[in-house]
C-alpha positions, 0 to 999 in steps of 0.5 A: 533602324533597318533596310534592306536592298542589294549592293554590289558585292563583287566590288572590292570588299573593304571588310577587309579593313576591319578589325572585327568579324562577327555573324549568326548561323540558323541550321536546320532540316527542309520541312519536305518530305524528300530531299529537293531536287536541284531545280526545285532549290535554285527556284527556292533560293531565288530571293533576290530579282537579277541576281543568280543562285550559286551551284555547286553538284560535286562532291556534294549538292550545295546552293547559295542564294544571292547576298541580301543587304539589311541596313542597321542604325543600332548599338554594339553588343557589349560585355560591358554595356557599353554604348556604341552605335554603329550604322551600315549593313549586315550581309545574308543568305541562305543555303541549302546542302544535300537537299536537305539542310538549309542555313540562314547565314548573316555577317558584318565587319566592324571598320572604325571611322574618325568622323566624329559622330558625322552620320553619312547618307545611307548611300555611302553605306550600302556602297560598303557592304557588310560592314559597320562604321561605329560612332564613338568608342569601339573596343573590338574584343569587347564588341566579340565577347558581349555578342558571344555571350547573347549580351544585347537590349532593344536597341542592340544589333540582332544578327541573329534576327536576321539569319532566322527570318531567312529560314523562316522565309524559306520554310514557308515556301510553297515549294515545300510539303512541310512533312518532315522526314524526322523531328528536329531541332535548329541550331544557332552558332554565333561566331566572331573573328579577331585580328590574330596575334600569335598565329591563328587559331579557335575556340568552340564551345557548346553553350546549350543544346542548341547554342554554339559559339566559335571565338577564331583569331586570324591575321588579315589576309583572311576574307570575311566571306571566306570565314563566314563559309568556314563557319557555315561548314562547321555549324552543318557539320555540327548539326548533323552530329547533334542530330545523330546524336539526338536520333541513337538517344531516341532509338535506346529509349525506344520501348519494346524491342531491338527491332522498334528501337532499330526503326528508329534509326532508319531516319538516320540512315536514308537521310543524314549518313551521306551529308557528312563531307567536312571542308568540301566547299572550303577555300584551302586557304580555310583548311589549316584552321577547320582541321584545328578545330577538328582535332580539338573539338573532335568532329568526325572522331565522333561521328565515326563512332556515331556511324559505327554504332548505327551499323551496329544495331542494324548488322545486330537487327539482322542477325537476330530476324535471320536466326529468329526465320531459322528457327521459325523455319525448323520449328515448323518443317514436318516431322520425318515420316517414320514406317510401321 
């Protein structure tokens, strides 16, 4: 069963009881044909009646829309099936960055109860927001591998579901040309946050071409919304890699010549080169663990070589026109006029 509605979610968080943190991340490129105006995202972002749209111009343009509530009465994912309802809420929003990616985002945290299976009004819930109470036996690690791995039936908790239709809802606005400015794929990255034993740290994996998972171990003075803004950055910075990546592939099986296949790479160049701003709206207190999984996974050692061989062809483009106009401009300059 589900609901949704808003809570007041600049109350104390008591997320920060739990002992585990797990949420969905859609990315994906703004079906308009440039990149929206400041005005025209916080008129898109505002989803929810009375609440504001949070802004941010420097260094780069980013807004938030108001926290959404969804109600759930389901099962856990569980790597071992095993079956633990669990009610409470699930807590979403949208972002747009640049004015041209947006990122359904939704999260929850696992609080274990001892009521015995005692199911309480929906009003009690909704004045905890973002967090589930699990009725019978709860194995946190068990509930963060099975939700890793995609482990779920009917009747499990979809998160995933959750962050999806926001997109969804936000590309069928009507303040949008749907005319995308280059073919793209979405990307998930589905994240879970373990109580850290000996220190923290993260593990990243590339499950598909358009799957991402992250597994982080954090002691308990890290806020949920402060790792959910963590794994936002990341899942962003990732998508523009994979795209990057995506757009040179395309370029190099371009048939013809270096000037067809460099055309293919204009894209890249007006609309994703400047995005690329790691941690520019992180907490501090999230910069040790995304610098971890910098060094480990290699993000921006990558991109700087995606971006140097973007340059590359272009300069190589350039040379190659500049030395064709040369020898087009001798070939065609008069033959020295010679007297009798």
């Amino acid at each position: 069963m589900t609901g949704e509605g808003k809570g007041d979610l600049t109350s104390a968080d008591p997320a920060r009881a739990g002992v585990l943190t797990f949420g969905e991340i859609h990315t994906g490129l703004l079906q308009n044909s440039t990149a929206l105006p400041s005005d025209r995202v916080q008129e898109l972002l505002d989803l929810v009646v009375g609440e504001r749209v949070r802004r941010s111009e420097r260094p780069i343009a980013y807004a938030a829309s108001p926290d959404r509530l969804t109600g759930v009465d389901c099962s856990l994912p569980s790597a071992t099936n095993r079956d633990t309802r669990a009610i409470g809420t699930v807590i979403g929003h949208v972002t747009v960055t640049g004015g041209h990616i947006v990122q359904g985002s939704a999260r929850t945290t696992v609080v274990p109860v001892h009521r015995h299976g005692l199911r309480l009004p929906w009003s009690h819930y909704l004045a905890r927001p973002g967090t589930l109470e699990p009725i019978g036996k709860f194995a946190a690690a068990d509930v963060a591998e099975g939700f890793l791995a995609g482990n779920r039936r009917a009747v499990t908790l979809d998160v995933g579901a959750i962050s999806g239709r926001a997109v969804d809802e936000i590309q069928a606005s009507s303040l949008l040309d749907r005319k995308r400015p280059l073919r793209t794929s979405r990307t998930t990255l589905r994240w879970a946050v373990l109580p850290a034993t000996k220190g923290n740290r993260a593990s990243f994996s590339i499950d598909s071409k358009t799957t991402r998972t992250l597994l982080i171990h954090a002691d308990d003075g890290q806020h949920p919304a402060e790792l959910r803004a963590l794994c936002e950055d990341l899942a962003l910075h990732d998508w523009l890699l994979t795209t990057i990546l995506t757009v040179l592939d395309n370029s190099l099986d371009t048939a013809g010549g270096r000037t067809q296949r460099v055309r293919k790479l204009h894209p890249a160049v007006d609309w994703l080169l400047h995005l690329w701003m790691p941690a520019a709206h992180l907490d501090p207190a999230m910069l040790p663990l995304w610098k971890l999984l910098d060094e480990r996974a290699g993000f921006n050692k990558q991109w700087r070589t995606s971006v140097d061989r973007i340059r590359d062809q272009l300069n190589l483009n350039t040379m190659t026109l500049l030395e064709e106009a040369a020898e087009n401009a001798a070939a065609a300059a008069p033959l020295p006029f010679a007297a009798p």
